[in-house]
N, CA, C, O and CB atoms as a CASP TS submission, in Angstrom:
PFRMAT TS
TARGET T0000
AUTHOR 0000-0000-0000
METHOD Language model
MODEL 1
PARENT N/A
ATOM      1  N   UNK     1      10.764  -1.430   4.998  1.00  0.00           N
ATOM      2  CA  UNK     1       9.756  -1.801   4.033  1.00  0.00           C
ATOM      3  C   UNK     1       8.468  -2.119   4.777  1.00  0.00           C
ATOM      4  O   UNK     1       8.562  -2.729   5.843  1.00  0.00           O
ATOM      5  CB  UNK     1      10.220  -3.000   3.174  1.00  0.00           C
ATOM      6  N   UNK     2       7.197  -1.740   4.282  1.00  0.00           N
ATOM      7  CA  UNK     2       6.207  -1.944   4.925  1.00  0.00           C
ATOM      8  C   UNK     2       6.033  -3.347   4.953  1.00  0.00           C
ATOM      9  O   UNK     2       6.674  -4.032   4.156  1.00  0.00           O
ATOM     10  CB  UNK     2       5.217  -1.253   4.486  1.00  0.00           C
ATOM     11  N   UNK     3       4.966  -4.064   6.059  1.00  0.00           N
ATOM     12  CA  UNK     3       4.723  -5.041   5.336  1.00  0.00           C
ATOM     13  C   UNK     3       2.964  -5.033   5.438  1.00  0.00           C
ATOM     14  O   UNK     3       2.526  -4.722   6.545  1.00  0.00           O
ATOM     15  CB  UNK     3       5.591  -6.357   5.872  1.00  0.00           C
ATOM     16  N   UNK     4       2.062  -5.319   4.479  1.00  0.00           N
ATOM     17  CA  UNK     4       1.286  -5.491   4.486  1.00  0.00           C
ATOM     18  C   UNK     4       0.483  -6.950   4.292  1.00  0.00           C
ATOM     19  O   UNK     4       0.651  -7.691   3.323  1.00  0.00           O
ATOM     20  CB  UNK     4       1.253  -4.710   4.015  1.00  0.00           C
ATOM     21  N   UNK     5      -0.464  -7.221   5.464  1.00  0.00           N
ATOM     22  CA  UNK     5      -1.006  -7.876   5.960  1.00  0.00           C
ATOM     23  C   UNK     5      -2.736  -8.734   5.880  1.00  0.00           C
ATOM     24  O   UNK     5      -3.573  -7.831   5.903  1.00  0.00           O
ATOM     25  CB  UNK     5      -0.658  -7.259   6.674  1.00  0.00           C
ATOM     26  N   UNK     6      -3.139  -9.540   5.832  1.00  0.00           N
ATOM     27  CA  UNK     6      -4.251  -9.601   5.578  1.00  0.00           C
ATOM     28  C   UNK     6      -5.178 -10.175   7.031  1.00  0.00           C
ATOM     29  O   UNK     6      -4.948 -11.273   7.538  1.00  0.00           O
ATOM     30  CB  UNK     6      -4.245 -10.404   4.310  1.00  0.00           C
ATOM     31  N   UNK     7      -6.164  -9.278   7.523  1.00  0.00           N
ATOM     32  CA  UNK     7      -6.502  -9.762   8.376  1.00  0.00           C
ATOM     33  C   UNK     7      -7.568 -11.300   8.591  1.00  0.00           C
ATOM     34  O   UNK     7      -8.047 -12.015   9.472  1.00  0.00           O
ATOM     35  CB  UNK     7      -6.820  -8.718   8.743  1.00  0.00           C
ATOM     36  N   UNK     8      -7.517 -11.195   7.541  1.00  0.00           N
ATOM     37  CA  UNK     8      -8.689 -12.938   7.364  1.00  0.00           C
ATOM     38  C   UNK     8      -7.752 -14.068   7.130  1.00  0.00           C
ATOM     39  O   UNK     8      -7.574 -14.828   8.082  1.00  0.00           O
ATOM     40  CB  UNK     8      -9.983 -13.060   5.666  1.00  0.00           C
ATOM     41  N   UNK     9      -7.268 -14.248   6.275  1.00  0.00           N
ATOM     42  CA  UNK     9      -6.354 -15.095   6.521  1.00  0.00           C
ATOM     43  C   UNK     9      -5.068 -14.961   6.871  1.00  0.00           C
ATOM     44  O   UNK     9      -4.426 -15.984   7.110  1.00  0.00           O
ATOM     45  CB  UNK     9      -6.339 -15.646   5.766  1.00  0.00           C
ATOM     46  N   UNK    10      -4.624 -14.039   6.940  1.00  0.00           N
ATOM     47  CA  UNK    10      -3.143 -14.164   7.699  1.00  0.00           C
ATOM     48  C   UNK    10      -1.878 -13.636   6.667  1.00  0.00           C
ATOM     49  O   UNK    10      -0.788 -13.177   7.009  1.00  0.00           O
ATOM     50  CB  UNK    10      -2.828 -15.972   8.141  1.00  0.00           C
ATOM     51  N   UNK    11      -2.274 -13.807   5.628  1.00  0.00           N
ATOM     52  CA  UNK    11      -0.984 -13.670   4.332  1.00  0.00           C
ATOM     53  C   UNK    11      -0.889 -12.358   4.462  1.00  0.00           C
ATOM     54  O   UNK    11      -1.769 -11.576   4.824  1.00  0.00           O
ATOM     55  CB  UNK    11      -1.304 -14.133   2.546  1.00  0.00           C
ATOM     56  N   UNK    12       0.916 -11.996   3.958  1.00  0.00           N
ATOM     57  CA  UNK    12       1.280 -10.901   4.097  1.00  0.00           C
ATOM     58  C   UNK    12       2.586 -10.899   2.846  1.00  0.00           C
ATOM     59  O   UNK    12       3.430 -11.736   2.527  1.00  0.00           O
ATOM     60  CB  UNK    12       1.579 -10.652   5.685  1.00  0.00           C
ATOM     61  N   UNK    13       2.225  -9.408   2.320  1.00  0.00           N
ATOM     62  CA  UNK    13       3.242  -8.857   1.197  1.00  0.00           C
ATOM     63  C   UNK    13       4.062  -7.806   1.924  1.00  0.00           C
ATOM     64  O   UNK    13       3.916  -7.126   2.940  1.00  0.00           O
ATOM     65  CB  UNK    13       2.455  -8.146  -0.194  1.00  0.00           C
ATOM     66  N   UNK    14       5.353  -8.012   0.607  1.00  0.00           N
ATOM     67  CA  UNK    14       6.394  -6.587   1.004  1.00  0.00           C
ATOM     68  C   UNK    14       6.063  -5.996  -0.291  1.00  0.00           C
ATOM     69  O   UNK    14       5.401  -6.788  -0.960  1.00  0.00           O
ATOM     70  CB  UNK    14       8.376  -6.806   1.297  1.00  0.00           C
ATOM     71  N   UNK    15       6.263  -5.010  -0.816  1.00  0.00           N
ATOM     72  CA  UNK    15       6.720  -4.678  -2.091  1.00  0.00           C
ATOM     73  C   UNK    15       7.246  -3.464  -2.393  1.00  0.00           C
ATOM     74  O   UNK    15       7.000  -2.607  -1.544  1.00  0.00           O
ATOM     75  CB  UNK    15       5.852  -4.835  -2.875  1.00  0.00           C
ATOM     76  N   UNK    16       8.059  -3.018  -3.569  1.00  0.00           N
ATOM     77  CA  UNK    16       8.960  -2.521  -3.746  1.00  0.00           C
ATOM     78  C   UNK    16       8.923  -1.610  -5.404  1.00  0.00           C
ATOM     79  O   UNK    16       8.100  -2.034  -6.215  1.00  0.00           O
ATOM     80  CB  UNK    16       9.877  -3.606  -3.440  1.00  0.00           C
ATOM     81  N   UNK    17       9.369  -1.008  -5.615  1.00  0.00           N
ATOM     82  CA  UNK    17       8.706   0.019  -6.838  1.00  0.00           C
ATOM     83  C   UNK    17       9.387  -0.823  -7.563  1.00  0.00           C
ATOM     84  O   UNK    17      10.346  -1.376  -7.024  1.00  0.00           O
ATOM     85  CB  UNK    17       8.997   1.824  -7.059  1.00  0.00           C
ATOM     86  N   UNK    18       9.078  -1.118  -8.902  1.00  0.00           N
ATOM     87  CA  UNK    18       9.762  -1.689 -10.255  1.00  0.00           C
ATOM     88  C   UNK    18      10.482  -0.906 -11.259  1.00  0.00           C
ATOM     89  O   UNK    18      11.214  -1.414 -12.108  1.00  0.00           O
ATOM     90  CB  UNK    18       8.811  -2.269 -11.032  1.00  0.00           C
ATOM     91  N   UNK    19      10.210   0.572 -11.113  1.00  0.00           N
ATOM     92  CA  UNK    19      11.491   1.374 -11.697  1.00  0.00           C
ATOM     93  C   UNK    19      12.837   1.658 -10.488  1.00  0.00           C
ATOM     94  O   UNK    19      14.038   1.389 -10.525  1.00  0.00           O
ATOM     95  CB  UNK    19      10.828   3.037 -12.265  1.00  0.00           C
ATOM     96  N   UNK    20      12.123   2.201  -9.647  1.00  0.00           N
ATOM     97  CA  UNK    20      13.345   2.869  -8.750  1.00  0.00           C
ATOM     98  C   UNK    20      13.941   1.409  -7.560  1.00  0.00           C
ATOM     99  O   UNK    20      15.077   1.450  -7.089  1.00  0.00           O
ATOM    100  CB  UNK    20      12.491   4.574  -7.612  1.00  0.00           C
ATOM    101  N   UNK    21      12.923   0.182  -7.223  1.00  0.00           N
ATOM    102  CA  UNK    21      13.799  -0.911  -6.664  1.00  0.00           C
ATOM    103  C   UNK    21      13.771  -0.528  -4.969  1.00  0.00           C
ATOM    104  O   UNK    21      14.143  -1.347  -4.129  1.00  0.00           O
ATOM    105  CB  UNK    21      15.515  -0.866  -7.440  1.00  0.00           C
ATOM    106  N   UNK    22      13.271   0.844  -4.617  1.00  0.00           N
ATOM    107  CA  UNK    22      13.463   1.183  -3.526  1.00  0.00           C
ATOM    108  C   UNK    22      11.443   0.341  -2.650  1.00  0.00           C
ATOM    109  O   UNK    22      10.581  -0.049  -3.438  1.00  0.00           O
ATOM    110  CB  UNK    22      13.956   3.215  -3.684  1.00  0.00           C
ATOM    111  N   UNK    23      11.275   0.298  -1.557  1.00  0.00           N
ATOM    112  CA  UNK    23      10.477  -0.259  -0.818  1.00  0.00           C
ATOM    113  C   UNK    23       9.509   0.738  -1.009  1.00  0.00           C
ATOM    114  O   UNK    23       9.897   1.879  -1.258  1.00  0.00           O
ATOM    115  CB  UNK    23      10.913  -0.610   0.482  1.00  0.00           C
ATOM    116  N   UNK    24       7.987   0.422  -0.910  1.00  0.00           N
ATOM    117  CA  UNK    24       7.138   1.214  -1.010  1.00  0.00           C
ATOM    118  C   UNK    24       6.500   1.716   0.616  1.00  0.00           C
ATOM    119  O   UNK    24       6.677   1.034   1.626  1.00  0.00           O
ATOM    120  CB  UNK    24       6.222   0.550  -1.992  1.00  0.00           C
ATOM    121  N   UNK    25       5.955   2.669   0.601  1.00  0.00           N
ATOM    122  CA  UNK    25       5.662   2.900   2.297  1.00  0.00           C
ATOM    123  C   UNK    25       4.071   3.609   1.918  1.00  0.00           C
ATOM    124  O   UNK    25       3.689   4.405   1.061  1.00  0.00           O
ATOM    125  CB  UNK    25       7.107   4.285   3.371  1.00  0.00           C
ATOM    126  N   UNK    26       3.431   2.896   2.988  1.00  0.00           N
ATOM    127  CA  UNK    26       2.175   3.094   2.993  1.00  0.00           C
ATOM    128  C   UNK    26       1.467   4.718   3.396  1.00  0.00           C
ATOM    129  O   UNK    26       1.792   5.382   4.380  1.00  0.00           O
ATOM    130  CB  UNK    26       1.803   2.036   3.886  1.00  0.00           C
ATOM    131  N   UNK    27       0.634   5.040   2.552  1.00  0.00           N
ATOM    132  CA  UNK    27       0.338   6.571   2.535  1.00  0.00           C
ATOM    133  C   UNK    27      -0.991   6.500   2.321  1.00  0.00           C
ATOM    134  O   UNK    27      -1.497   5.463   1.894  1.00  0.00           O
ATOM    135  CB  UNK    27       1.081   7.501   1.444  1.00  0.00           C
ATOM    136  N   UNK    28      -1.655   7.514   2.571  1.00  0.00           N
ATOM    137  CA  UNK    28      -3.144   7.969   1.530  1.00  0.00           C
ATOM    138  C   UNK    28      -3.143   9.438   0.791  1.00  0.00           C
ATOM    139  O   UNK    28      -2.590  10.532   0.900  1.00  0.00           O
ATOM    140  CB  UNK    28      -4.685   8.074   2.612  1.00  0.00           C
ATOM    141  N   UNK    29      -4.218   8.698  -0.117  1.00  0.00           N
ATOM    142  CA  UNK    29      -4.934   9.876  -0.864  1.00  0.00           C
ATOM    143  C   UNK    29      -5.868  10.552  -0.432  1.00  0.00           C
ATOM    144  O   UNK    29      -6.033  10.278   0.757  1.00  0.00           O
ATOM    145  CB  UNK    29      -5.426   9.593  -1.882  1.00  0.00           C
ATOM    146  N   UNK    30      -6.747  11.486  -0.876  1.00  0.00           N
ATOM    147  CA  UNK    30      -7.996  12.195  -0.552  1.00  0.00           C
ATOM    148  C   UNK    30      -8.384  12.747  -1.803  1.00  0.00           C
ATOM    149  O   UNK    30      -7.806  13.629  -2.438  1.00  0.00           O
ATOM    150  CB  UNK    30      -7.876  13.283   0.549  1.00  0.00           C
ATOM    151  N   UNK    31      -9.825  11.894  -2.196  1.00  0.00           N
ATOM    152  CA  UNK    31     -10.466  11.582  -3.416  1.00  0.00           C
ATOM    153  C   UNK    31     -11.670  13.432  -3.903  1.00  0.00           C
ATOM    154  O   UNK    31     -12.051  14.256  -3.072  1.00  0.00           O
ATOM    155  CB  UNK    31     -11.584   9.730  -2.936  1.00  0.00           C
ATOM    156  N   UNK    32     -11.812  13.456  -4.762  1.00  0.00           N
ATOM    157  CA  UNK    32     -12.101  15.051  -5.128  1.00  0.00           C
ATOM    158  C   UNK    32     -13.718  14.833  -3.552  1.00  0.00           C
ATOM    159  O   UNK    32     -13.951  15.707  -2.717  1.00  0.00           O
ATOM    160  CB  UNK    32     -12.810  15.465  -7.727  1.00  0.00           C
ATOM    161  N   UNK    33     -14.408  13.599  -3.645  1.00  0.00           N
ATOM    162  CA  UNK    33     -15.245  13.535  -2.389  1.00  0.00           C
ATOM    163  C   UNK    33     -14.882  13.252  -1.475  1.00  0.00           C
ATOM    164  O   UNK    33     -15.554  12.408  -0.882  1.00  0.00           O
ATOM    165  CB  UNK    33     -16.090  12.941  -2.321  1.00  0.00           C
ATOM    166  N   UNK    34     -13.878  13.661  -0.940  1.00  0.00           N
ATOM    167  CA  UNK    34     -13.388  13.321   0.425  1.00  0.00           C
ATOM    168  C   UNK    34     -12.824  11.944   1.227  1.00  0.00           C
ATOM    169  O   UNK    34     -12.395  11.658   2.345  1.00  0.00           O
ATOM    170  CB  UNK    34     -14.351  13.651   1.047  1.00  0.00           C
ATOM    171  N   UNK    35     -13.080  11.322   0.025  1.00  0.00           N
ATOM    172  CA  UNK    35     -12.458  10.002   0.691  1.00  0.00           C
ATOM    173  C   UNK    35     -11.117   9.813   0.495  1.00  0.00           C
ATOM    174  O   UNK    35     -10.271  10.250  -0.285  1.00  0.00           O
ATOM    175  CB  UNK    35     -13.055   8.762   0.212  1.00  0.00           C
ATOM    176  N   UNK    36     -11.167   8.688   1.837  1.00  0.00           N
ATOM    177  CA  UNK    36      -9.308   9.058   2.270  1.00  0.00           C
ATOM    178  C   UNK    36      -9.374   7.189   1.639  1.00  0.00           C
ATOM    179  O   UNK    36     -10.197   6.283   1.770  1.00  0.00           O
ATOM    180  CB  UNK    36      -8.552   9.613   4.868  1.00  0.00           C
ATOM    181  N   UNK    37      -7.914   7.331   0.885  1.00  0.00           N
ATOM    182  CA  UNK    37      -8.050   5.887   0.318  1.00  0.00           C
ATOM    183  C   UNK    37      -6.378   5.496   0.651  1.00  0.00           C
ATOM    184  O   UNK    37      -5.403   6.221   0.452  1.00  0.00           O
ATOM    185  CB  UNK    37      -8.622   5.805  -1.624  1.00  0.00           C
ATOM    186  N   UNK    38      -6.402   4.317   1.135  1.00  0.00           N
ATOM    187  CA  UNK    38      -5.069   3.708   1.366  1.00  0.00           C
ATOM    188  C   UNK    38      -4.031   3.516   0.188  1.00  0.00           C
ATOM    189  O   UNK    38      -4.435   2.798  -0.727  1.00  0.00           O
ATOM    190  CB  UNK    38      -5.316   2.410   1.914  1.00  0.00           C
ATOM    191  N   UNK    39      -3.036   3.927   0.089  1.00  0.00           N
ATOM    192  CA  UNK    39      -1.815   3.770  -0.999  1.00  0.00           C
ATOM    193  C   UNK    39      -0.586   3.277  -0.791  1.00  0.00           C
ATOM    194  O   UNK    39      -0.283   3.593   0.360  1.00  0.00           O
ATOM    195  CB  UNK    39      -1.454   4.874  -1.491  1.00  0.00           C
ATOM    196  N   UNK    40       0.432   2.566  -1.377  1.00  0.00           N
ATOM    197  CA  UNK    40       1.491   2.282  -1.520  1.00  0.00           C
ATOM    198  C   UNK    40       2.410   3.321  -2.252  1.00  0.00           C
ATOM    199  O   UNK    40       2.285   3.133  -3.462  1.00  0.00           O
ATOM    200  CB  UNK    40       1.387   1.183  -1.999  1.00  0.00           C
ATOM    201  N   UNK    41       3.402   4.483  -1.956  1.00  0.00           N
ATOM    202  CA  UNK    41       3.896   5.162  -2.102  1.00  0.00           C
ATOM    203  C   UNK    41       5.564   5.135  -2.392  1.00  0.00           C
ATOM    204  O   UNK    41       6.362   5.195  -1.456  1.00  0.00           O
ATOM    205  CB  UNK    41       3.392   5.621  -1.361  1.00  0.00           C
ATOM    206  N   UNK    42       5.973   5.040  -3.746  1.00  0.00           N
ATOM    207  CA  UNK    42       7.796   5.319  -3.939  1.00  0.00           C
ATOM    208  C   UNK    42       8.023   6.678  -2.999  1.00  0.00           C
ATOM    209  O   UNK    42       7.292   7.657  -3.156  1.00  0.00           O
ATOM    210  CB  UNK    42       8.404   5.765  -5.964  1.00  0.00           C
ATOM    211  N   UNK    43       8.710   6.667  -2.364  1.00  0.00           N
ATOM    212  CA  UNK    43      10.030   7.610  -1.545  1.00  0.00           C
ATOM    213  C   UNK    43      10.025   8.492  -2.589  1.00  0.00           C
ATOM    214  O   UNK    43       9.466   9.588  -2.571  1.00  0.00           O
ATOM    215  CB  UNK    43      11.777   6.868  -1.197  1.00  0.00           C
ATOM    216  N   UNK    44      10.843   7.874  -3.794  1.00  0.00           N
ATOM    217  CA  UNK    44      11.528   8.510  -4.572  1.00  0.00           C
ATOM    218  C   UNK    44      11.130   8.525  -5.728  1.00  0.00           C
ATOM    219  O   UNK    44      11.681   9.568  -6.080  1.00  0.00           O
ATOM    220  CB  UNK    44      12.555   8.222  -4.542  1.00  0.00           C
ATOM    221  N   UNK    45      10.578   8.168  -6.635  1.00  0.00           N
ATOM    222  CA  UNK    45       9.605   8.838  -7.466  1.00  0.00           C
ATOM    223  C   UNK    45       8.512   9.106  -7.404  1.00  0.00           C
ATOM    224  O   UNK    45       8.004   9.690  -8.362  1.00  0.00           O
ATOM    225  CB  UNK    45       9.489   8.510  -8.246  1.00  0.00           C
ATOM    226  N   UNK    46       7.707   8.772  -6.218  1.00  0.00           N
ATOM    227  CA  UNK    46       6.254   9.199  -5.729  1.00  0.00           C
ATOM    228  C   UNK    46       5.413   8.497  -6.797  1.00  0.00           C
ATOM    229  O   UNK    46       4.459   9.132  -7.249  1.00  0.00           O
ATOM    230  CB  UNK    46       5.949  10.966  -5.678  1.00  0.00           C
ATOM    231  N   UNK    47       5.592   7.571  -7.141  1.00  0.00           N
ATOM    232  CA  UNK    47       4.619   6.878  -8.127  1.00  0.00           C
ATOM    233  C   UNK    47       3.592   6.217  -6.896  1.00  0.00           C
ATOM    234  O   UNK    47       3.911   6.106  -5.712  1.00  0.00           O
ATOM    235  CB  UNK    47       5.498   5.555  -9.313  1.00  0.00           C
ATOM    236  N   UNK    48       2.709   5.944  -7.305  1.00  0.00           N
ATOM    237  CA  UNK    48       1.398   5.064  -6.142  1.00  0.00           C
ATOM    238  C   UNK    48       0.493   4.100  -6.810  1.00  0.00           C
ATOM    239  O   UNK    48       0.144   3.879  -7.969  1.00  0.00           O
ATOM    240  CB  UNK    48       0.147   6.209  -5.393  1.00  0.00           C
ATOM    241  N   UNK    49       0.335   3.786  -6.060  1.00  0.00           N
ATOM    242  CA  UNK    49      -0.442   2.539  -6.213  1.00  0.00           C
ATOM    243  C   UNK    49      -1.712   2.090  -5.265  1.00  0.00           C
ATOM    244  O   UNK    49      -1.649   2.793  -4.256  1.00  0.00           O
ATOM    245  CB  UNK    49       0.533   1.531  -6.091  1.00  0.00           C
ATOM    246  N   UNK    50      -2.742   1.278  -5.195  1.00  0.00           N
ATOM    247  CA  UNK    50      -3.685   1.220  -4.500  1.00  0.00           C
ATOM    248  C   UNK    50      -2.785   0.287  -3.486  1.00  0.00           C
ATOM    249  O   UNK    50      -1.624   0.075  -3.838  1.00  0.00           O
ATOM    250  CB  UNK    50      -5.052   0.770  -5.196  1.00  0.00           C
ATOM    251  N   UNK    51      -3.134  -0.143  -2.550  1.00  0.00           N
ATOM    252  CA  UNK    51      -2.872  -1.077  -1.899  1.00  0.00           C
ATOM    253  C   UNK    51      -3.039  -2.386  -1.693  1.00  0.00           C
ATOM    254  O   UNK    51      -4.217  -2.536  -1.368  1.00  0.00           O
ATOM    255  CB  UNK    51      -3.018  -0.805  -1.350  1.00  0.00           C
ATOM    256  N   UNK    52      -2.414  -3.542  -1.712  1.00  0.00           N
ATOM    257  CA  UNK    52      -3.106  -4.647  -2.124  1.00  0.00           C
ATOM    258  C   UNK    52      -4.180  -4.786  -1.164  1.00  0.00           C
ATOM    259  O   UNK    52      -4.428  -4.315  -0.054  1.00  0.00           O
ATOM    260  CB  UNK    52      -2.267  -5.844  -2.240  1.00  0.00           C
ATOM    261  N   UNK    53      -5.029  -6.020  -2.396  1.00  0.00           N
ATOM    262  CA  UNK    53      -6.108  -6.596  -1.687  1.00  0.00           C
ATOM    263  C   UNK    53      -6.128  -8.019  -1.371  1.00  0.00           C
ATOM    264  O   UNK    53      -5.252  -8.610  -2.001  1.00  0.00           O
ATOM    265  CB  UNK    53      -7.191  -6.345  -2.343  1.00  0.00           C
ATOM    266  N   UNK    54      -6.801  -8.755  -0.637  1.00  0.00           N
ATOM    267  CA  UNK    54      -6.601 -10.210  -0.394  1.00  0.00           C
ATOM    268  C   UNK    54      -8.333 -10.523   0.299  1.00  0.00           C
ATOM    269  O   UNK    54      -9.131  -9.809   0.907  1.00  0.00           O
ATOM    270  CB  UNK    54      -5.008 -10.543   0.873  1.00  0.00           C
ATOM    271  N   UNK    55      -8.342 -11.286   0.048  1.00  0.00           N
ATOM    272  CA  UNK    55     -10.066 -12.020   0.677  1.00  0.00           C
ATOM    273  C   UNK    55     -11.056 -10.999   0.952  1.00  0.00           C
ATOM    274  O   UNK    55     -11.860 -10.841   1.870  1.00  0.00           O
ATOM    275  CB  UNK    55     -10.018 -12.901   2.335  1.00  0.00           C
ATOM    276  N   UNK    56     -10.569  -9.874  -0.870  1.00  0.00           N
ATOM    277  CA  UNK    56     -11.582  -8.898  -1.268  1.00  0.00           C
ATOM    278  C   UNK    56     -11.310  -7.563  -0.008  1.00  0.00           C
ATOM    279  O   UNK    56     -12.094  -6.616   0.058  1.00  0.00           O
ATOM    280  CB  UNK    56     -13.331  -9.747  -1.233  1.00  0.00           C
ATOM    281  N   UNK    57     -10.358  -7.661   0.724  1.00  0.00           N
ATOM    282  CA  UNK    57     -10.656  -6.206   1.588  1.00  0.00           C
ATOM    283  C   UNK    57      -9.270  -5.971   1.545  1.00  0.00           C
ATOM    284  O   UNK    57      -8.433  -6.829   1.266  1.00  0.00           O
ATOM    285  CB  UNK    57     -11.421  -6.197   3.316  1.00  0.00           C
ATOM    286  N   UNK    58      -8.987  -4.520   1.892  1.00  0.00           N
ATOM    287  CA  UNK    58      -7.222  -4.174   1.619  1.00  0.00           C
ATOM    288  C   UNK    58      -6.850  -4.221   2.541  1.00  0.00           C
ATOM    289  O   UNK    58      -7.175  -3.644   3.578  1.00  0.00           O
ATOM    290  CB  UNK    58      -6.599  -2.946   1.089  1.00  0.00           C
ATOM    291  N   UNK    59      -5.944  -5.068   2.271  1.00  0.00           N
ATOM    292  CA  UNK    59      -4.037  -5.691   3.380  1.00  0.00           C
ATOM    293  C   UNK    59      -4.276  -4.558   4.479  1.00  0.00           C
ATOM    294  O   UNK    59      -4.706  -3.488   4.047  1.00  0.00           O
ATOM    295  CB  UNK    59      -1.693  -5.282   2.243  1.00  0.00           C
ATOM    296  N   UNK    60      -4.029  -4.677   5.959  1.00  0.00           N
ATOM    297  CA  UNK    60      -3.406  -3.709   6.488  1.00  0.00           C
ATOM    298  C   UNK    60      -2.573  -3.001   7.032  1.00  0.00           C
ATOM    299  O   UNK    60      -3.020  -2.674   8.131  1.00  0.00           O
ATOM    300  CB  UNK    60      -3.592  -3.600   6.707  1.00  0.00           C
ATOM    301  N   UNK    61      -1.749  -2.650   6.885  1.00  0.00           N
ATOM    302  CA  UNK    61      -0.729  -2.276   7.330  1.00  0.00           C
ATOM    303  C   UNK    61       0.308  -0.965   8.664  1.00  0.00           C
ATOM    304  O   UNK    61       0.167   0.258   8.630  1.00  0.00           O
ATOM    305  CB  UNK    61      -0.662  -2.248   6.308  1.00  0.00           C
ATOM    306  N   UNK    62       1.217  -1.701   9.636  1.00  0.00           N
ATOM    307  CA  UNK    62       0.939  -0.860  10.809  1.00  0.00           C
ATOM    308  C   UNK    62       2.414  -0.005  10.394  1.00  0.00           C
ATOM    309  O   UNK    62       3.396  -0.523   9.862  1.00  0.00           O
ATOM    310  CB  UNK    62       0.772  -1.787  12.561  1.00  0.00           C
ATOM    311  N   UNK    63       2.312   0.992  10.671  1.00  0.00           N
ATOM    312  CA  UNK    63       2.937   2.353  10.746  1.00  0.00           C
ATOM    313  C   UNK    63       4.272   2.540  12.005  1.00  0.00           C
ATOM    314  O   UNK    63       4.845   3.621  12.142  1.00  0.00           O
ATOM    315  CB  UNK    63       1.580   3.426  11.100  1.00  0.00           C
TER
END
């Protein structure tokens, strides 16, 4: 399970899909302008999500 992290203060999440229960693993997108945006990714149903945020900038998380 990933864990994602906040570099300003220190707090850190796990999280886990709410249909399938399985751990989410950190991925990106690439936006129709080219931007590459951080995601939280199901394995197994590929549902996504943004990535959390904390003291306004997104968690980061190591690979």
């Amino acid at each position: 399970m990933e864990t994602y992290k906040c570099d300003k203060c220190g707090m850190s999440v796990n999280a886990s899909c709410g249909k399938c229960g399985i751990p989410l693993e950190n991925s990106h997108i690439i936006l129709d302008d080219g931007t590459k945006v951080q995601v939280s990714k199901c394995p197994s149903c590929e549902g996504k999500i943004k990535s959390p945020l904390c003291c306004g900038e997104d968690m980061s998380c190591s690979i």
